[in-house]
C-alpha positions as CSV (number, residue, x, y, z in Angstrom):
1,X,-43.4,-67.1,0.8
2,X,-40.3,-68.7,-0.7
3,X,-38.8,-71.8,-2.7
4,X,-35.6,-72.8,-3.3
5,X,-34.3,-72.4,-7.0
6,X,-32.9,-75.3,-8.6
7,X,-30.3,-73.1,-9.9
8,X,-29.0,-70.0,-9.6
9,X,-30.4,-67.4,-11.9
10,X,-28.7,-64.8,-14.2
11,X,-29.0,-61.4,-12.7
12,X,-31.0,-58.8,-14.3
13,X,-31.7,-55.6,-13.7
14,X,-35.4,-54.7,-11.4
15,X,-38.1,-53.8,-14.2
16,X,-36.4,-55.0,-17.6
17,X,-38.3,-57.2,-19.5
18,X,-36.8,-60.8,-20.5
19,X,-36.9,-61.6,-24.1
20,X,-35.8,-65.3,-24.4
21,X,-35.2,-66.7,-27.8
22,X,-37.8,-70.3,-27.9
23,X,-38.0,-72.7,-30.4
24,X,-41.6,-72.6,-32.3
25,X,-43.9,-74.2,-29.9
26,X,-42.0,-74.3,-26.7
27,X,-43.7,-72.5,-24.0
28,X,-43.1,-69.2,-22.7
29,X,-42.1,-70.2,-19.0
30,X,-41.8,-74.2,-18.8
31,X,-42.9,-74.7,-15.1
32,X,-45.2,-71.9,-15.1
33,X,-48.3,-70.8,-16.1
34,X,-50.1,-72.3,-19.3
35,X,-51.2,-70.1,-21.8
36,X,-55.0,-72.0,-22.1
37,X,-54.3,-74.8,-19.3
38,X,-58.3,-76.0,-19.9
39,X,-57.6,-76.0,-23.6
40,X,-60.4,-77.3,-25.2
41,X,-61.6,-79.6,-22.7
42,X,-64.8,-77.4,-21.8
43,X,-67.6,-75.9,-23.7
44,X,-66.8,-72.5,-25.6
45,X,-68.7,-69.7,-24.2
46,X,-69.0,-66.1,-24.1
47,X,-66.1,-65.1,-22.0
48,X,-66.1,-62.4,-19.3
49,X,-62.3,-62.0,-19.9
50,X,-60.1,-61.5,-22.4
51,X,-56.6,-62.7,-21.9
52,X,-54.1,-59.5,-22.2
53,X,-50.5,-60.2,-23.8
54,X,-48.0,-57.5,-22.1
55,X,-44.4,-57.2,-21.0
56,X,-43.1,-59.4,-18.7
57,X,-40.2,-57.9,-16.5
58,X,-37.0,-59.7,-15.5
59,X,-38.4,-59.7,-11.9
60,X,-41.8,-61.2,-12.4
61,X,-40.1,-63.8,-14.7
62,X,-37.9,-65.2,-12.3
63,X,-41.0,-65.3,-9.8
64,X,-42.7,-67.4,-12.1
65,X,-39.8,-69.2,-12.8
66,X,-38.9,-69.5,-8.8
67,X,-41.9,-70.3,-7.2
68,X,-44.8,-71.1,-9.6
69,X,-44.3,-74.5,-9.2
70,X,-44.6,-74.8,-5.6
71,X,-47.5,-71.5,-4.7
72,X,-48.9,-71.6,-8.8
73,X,-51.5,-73.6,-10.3
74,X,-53.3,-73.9,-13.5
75,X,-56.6,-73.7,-13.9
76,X,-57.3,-76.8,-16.2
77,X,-60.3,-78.4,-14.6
78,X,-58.1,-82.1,-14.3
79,X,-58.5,-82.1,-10.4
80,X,-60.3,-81.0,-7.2
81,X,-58.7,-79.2,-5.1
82,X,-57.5,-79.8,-1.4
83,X,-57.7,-76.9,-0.3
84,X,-56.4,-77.4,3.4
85,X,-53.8,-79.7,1.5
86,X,-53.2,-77.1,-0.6
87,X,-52.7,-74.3,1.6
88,X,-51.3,-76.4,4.8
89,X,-54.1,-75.6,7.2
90,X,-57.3,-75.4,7.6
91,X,-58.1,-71.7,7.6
92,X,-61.3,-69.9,6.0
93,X,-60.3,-69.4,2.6
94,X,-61.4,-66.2,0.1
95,X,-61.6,-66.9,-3.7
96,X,-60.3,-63.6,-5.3
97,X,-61.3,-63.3,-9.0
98,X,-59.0,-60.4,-10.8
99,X,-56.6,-59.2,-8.5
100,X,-54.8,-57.1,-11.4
101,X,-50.9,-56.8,-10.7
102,X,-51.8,-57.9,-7.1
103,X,-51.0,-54.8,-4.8
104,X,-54.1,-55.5,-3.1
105,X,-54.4,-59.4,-2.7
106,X,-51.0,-59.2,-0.9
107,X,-51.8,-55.9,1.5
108,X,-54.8,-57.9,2.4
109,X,-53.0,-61.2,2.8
110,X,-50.0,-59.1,4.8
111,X,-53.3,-58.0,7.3
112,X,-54.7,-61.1,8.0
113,X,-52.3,-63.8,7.6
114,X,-55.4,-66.8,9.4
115,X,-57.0,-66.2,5.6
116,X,-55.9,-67.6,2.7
117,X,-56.1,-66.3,-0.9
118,X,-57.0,-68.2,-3.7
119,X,-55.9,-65.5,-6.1
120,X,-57.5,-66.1,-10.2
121,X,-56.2,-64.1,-13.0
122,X,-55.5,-64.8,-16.4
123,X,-52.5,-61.6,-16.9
124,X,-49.2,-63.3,-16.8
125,X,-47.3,-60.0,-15.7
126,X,-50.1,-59.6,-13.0
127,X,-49.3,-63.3,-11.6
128,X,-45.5,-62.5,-11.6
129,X,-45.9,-59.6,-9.7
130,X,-47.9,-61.2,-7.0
131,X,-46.2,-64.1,-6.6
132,X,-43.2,-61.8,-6.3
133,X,-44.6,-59.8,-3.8
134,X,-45.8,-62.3,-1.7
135,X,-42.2,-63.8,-1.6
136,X,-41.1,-60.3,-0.1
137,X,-43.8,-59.9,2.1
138,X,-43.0,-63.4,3.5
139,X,-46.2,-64.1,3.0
140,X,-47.3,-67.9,3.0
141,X,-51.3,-67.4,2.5
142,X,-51.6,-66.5,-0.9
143,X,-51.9,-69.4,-4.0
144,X,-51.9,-67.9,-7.4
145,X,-54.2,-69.6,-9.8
146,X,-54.3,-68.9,-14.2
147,X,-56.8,-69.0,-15.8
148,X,-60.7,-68.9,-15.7
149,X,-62.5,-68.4,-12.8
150,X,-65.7,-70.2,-13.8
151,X,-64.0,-73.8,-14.6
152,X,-61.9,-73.3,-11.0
153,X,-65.5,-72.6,-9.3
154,X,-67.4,-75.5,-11.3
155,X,-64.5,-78.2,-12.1
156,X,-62.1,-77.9,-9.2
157,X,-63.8,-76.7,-5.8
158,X,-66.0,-78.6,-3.3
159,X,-69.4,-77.6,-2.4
160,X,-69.3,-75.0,0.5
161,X,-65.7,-74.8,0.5
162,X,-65.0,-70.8,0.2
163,X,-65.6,-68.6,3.1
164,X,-65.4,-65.5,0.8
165,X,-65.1,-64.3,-2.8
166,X,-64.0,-60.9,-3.8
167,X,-64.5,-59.4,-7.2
168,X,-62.9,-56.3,-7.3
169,X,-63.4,-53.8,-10.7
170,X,-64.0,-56.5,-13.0
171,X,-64.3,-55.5,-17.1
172,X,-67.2,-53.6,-17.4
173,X,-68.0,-54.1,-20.8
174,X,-69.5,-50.9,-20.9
175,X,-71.1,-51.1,-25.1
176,X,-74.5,-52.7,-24.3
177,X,-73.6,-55.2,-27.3
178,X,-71.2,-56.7,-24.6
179,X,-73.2,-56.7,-21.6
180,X,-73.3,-60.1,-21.4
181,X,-70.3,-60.9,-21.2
182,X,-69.7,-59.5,-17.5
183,X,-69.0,-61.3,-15.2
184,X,-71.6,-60.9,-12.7
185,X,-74.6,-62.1,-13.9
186,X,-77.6,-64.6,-12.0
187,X,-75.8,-67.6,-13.7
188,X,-72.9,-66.7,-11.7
189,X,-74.2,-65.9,-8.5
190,X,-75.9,-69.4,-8.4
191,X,-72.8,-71.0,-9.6
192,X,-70.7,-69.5,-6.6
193,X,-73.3,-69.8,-3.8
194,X,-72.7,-74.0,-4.1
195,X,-69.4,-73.4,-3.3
196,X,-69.9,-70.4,-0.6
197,X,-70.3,-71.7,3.0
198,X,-73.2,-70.0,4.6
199,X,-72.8,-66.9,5.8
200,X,-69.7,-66.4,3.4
201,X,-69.9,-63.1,1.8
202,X,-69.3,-61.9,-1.5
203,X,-68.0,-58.6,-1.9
204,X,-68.0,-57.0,-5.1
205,X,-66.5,-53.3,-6.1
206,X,-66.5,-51.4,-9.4
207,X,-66.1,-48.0,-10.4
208,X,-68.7,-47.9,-13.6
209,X,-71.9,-46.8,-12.1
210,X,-74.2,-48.3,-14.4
211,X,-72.2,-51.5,-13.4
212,X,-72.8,-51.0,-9.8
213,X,-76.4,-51.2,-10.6
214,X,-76.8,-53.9,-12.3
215,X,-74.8,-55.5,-9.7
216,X,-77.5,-54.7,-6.9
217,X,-80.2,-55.6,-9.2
218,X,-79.1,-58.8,-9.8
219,X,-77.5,-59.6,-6.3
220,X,-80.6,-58.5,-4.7
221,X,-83.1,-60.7,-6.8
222,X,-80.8,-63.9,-6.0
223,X,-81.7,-65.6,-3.7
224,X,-79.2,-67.2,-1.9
225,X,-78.0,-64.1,-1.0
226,X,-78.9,-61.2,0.9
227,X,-77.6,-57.4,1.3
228,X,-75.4,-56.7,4.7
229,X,-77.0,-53.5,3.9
230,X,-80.3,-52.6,6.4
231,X,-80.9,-50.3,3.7
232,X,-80.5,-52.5,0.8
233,X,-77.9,-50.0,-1.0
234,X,-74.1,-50.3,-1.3
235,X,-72.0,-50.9,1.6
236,X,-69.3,-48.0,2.7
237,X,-66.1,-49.9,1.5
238,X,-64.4,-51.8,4.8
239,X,-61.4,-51.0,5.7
240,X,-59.9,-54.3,4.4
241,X,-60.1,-53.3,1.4
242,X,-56.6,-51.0,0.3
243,X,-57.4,-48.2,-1.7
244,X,-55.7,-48.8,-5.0
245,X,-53.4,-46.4,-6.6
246,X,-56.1,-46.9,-10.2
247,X,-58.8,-46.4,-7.2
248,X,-57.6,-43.1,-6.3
249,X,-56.7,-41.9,-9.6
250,X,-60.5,-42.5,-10.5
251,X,-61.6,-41.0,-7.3
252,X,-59.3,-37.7,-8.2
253,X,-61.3,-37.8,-11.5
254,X,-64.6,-37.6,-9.6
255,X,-65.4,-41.5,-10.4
256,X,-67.8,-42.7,-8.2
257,X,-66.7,-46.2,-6.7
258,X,-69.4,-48.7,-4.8
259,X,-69.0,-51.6,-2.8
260,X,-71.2,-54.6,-2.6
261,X,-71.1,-56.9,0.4
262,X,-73.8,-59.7,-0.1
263,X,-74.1,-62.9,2.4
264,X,-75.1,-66.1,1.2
265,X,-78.0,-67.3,3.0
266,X,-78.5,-70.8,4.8
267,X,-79.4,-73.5,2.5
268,X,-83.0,-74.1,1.4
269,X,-83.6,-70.6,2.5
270,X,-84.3,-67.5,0.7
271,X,-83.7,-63.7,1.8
272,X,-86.2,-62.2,3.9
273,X,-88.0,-65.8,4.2
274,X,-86.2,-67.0,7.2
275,X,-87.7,-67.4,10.8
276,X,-86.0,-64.8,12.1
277,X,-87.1,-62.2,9.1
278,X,-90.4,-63.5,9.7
279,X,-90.3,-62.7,13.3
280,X,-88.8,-59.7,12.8
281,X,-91.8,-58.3,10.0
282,X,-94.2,-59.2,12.5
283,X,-93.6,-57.1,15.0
């Protein structure tokens, strides 16, 4: 991945932050990402996210700077995407909601370069680094979208247009007062199955148990989708999926972490209802 700056940059120093002196009201990085790019065009609701302010360094400010406005784009709800246009081709393409500072997405793009990303976060630092990443790695399959993934799923994506979505250790909102504001909940789950293609799976992985839980709970009584699991349980995480460094400091700690891989079923038919699970429970 990589874009030619209009012109040249100042050089910094690899992991200082930039503190640039604005004027009240002018935006933190003009080309790049918004700081509420929907604004107040959609209804308020009870968020699964909460937007985190933190340091940006020198070197995911000049990504942003560099290459938002060619491989970024805003989640504002104005447009529906092209994908294929978007991305150049027409490969499958996986909606990644969270991708953190983006160590993952771009190990995963760096594997399998005939997928494409559609990477969805709202932590500015976190979309620097990936972006910056990317432009290291060379890689040309990852788009780095800001802001929420709900508007980008309902507003700006065609039916049956994703071949995957991964949602890896969302907020678990662990006080029970906060429950509902996780992210994966049946509202959701129909939400992303109109834009799933059949047979698209949705992998999900968390390392709060009682999480995971209500994860297969709800997953399993949806349905337009069905476990990849014979035994309905969690799935051993694929190999696909890096182990992250907060992974393995949770796994040192004797944190428990569970993968979910769920496949959306054709449409007008349910899990365990099909001709062939019919067939298959009568012999």
């Amino acid at each position: 991945m990589s874009a030619t700056p209009e012109a040249p940059h100042p050089a910094h120093s690899p992991g200082v932050s930039i503190r640039h002196a604005r004027a009240k009201g002018e935006p933190r990085f003009p080309d790049g990402p918004k700081a509420d790019p929907a604004g107040s065009h959609f209804e308020r609701r009870i968020r699964s996210f909460q937007p985190r302010r933190s340091r940006v360094t020198a070197g995911q400010a000049d990504a942003l700077q560099r290459l938002w406005p060619t491989w970024g784009f805003d989640v504002d709800g104005s447009r529906l995407l092209d994908l294929a246009a978007f991305f150049g081709n027409d490969h499958p393409v996986v909606l990644e909601i969270g991708f953190g500072m983006g160590e993952a997405t771009a190990t995963m793009a760096a594997a399998d370069p005939a997928t494409n990303i559609l990477a969805v976060d709202v932590h500015t630092p976190g979309q620097g680094n990936l972006l910056n990443l990317a432009d290291q790695l060379g890689l040309d399959n990852v788009r780095v979208g800001n802001g929420d993934a709900i508007i980008l799923l309902r507003e700006m994506l065609a039916p049956d247009s994703l071949d995957g979505l991964r949602v890896y250790f969302p907020d678990p909102w662990p006080k029970k007062r906060h429950h509902k504001r996780r992210l994966i909940q049946p509202e959701f789950l129909t939400l992303a199955a109109t834009r799933l293609r059949p047979g698209a799976v949705l992998h999900c992985a968390t390392d709060w148990e009682p999480y995971a839980e209500q994860m297969l709970d709800v997953l399993t009584a949806h349905p337009a989708f069905e476990n990849t699991q014979a035994d309905g349980g969690f799935a051993p995480r694929p190999g696909f999926r890096p182990l992250t460094r907060f992974e393995g400091q949770g796994l040192d700690k004797g944190h428990a972490v569970n993968d979910l891989l769920f496949r959306r079923v054709p449409h007008g038919e349910r899990a365990g209802h099909r001709p062939e699970d019919r067939a298959r429970d009568s012999v």
